[in-house]
C-alpha positions as CSV (number, residue, x, y, z in Angstrom):
1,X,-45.9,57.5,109.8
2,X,-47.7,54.2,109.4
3,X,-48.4,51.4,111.6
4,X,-49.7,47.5,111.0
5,X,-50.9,44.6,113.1
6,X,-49.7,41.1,111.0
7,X,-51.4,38.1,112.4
8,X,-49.8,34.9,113.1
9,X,-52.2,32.2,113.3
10,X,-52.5,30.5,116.1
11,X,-51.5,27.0,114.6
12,X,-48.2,28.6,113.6
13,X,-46.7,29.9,116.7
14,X,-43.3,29.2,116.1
15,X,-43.1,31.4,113.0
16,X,-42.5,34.7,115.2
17,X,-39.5,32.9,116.7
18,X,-38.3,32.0,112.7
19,X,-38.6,35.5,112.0
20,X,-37.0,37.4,114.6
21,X,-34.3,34.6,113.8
22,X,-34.1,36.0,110.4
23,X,-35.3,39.9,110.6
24,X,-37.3,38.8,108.3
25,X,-41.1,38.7,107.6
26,X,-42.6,37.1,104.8
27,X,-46.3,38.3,103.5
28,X,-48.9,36.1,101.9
29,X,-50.8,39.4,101.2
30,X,-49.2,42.3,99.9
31,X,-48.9,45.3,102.1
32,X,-47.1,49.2,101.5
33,X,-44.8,48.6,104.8
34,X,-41.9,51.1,104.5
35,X,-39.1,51.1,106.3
36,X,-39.5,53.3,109.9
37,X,-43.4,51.3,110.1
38,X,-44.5,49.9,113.4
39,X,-45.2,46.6,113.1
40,X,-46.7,44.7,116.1
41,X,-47.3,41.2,115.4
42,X,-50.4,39.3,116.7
43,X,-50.4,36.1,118.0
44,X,-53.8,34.1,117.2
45,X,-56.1,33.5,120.3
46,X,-53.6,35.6,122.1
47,X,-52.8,39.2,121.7
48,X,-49.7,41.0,120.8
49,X,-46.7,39.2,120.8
50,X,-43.5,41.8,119.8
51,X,-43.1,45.5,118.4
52,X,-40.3,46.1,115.5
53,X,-39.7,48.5,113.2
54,X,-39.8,47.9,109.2
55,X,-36.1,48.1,108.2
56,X,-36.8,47.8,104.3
57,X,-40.1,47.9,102.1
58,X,-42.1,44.9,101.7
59,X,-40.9,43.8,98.4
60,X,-42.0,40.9,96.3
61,X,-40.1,37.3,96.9
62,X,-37.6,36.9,94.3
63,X,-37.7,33.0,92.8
64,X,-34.5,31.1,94.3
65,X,-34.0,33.8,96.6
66,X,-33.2,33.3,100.5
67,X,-35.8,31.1,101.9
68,X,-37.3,31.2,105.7
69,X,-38.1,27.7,106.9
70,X,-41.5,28.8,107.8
71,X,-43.9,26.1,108.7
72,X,-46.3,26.3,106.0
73,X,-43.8,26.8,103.3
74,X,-45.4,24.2,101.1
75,X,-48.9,25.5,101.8
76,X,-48.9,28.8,101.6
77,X,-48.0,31.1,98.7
78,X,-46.1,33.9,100.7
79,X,-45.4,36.9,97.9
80,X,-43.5,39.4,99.2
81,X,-40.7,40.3,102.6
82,X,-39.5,42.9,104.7
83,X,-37.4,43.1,107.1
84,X,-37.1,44.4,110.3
85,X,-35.4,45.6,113.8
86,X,-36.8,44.6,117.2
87,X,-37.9,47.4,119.2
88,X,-39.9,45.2,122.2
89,X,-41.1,41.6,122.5
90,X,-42.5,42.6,126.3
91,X,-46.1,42.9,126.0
92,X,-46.8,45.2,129.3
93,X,-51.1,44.4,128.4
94,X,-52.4,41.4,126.3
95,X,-56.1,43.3,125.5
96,X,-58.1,41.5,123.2
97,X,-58.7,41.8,119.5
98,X,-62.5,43.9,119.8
99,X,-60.3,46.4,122.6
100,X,-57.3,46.9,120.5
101,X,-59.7,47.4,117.2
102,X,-61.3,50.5,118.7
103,X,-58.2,52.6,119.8
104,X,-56.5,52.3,116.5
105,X,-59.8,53.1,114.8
106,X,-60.3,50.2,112.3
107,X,-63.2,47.7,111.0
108,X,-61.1,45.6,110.1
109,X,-60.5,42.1,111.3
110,X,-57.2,40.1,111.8
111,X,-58.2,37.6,109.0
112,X,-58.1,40.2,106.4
113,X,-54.2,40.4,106.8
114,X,-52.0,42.8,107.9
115,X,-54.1,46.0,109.6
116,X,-52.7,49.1,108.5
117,X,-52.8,52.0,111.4
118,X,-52.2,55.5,110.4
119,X,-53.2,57.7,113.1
120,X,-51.3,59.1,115.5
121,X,-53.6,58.2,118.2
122,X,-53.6,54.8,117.5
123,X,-49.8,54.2,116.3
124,X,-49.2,55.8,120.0
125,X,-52.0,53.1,122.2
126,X,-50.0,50.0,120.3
127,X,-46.6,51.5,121.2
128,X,-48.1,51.7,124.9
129,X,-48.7,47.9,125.0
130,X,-45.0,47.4,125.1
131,X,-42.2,48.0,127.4
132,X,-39.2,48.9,126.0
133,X,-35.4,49.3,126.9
134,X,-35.6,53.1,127.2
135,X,-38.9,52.3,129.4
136,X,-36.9,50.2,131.9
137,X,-33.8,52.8,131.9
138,X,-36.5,55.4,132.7
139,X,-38.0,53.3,135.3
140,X,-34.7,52.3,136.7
141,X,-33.4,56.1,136.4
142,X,-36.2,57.2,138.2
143,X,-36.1,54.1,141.2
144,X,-32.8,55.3,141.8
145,X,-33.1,59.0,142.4
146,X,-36.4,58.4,144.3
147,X,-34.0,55.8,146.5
148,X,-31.3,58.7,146.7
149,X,-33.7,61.1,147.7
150,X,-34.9,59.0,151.1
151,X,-33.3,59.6,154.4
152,X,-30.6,56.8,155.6
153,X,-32.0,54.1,157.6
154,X,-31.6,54.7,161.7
155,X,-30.1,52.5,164.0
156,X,-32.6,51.0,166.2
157,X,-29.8,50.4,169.1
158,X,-30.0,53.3,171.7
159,X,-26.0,53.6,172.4
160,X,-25.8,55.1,169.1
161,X,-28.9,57.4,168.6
162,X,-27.8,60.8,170.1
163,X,-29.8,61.9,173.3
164,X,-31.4,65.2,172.9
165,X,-30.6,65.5,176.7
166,X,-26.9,65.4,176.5
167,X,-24.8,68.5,177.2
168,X,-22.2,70.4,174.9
169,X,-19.2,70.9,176.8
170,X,-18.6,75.0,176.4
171,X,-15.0,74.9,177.8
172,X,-12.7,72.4,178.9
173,X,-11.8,68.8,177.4
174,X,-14.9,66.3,176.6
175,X,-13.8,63.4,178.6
């Protein structure tokens, strides 16, 4: 299994909203993503910004094909797409670059294009960054059977806490 960290450059900010809008990521460098990669996307002078999972390989753009409105369309020469599923856009840690760098065990900087990650050790500490839906569930699941687990609240009005002094009839009626 492989990972990757894209950048997004900071002056572009909106193109992570274009893409989730389209499943779709376009490359201006070419890149070996596969389908079933991590791909966490990093937004300039930021940190990460969402974690999906490659859906297709990152193929080269075909001429008239479907185009993405990105913002530097005219500028940039993008040359090849994948697409994707979301897995998280809830960032539970925004570390910086130099931090996130040394537990995925690369030299490489975010202006050399996508970062490819293929240890496990380092695929796992960028899945950690994110909270997902099965996190939450967990979270949740767990919440609730701590919250089962307590004793019921007490009454703090004495007329209906039992005595420990009161007597058990033996024969008789109660009244």
């Amino acid at each position: 299994m492989t990972a990757w960290v894209i950048p997004i450059g900071a002056e572009f900010p909106d193109h992570w909203p274009i893409a989730r809008d389209h499943g779709a990521w376009d490359l201006t460098r070419r890149a070996a993503i596969e389908p079933s990669d991590d791909v966490v996307f990093w937004l300039g002078g930021t940190s990460v910004l969402a974690w999906v999972r490659a859906t297709s390989p990152a193929t080269s753009l075909i001429p008239h094909g479907p185009i993405i409105p990105w913002e530097d369309r005219e500028t940039s020469r993008y040359v090849a797409r994948f697409t994707f599923e979301m897995i998280s856009e809830d960032p539970v840690a925004a570390p910086p670059w130099g931090q996130v760098k040394e537990n995925i065990e690369t030299r490489s900087g975010l202006n050399t294009g996508p970062v490819m990650i293929d240890g496990t050790q380092g695929i796992q500490y960028l899945r950690s960054l994110f909270r997902t839906m099965l996190n939450r569930l967990c979270r949740k699941s767990a919440s609730d059977h701590a919250a089962s687990k307590r004793p019921a609240p007490t009454s703090h009005n004495p007329s209906l806490t039992p005595s420990t002094s009161t007597a058990i009839p033996t024969t008789g009626d109660a009244s």
